[in-house]
C-alpha positions as CSV (number, residue, x, y, z in Angstrom):
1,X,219.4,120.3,114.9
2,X,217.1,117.7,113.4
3,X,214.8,118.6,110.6
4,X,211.9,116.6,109.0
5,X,211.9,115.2,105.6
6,X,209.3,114.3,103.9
7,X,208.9,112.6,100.7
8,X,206.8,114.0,98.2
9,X,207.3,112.2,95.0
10,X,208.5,108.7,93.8
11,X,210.2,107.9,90.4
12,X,210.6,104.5,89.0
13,X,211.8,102.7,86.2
14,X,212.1,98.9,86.7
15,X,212.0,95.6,86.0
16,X,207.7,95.9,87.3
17,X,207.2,98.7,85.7
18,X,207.1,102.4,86.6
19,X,206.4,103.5,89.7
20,X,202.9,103.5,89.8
21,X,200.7,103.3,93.8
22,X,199.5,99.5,93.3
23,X,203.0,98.1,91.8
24,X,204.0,95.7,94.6
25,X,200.1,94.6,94.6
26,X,200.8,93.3,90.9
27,X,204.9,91.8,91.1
28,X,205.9,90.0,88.7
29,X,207.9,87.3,90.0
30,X,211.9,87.4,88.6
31,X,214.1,83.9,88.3
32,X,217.0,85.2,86.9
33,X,219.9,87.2,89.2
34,X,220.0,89.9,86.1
35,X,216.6,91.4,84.6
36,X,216.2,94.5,82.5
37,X,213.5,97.2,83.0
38,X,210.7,97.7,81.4
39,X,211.9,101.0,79.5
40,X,208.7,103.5,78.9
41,X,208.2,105.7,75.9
42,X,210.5,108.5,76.2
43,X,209.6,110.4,73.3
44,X,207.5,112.9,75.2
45,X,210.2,114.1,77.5
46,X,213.5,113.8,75.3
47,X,214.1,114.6,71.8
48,X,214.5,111.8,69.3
49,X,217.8,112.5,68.4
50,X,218.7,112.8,72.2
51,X,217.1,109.7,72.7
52,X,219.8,107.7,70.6
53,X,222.9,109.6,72.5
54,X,222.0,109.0,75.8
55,X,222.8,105.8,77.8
56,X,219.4,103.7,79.3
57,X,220.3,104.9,83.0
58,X,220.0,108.3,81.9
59,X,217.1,107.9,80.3
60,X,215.6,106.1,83.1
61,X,216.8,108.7,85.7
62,X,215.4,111.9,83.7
63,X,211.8,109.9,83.3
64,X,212.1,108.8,86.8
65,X,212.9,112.6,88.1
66,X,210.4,113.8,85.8
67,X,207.5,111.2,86.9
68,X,208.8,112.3,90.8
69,X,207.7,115.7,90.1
70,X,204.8,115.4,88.4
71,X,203.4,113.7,91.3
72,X,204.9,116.2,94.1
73,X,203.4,119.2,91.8
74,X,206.7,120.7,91.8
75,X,208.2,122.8,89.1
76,X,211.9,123.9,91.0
77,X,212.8,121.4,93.2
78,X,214.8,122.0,95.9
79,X,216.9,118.9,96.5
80,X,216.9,115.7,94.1
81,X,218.4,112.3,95.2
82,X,218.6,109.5,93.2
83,X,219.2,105.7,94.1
84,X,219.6,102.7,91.7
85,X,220.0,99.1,92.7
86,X,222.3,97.3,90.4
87,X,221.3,100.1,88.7
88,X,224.1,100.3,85.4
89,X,224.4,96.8,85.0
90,X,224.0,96.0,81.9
91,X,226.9,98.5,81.1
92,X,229.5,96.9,83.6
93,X,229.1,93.6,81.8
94,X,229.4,95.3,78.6
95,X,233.2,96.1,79.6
């Protein structure tokens, strides 16, 4: 039995930004093969001390989620599914 899905929320944290309705309207052309993302201000959704524990992709996810439901109005959700490209980088090369 097939079901509809429907998206109602998007969560970004990249190298253009946060996800935002006009972002592909103002890209930012890239030359190099590895770029970081532009990390927001996370001090109004994590603790400071947090903050310093936690790794930058799970930073980035929790604003990302975060940003998802604010704009789906949702409080509970019911499923959450989370995609990076690339997305922990910067720690593999660290090994």
């Amino acid at each position: 039995m097939r079901k509809n899905i429907y998206i109602n929320g998007i969560g970004a944290v990249s190298t253009q930004g946060v996800w935002k309705e006009d972002m592909f309207a103002e890209g930012v052309r890239l030359h190099q093969a590895i770029n970081r993302a532009i990390a927001p201000s996370y001090k109004e959704l994590i603790a400071p001390a947090m903050i310093r524990r936690m790794s930058s992709g799970i930073k980035m996810g929790i604003f990302a989620s975060q940003h998802a439901f604010d704009e789906a109005s949702v409080e509970i959700p019911y499923v959450i599914i989370t995609v990076t490209g690339l997305g922990c980088s910067q720690e593999l090369v660290n090994i």
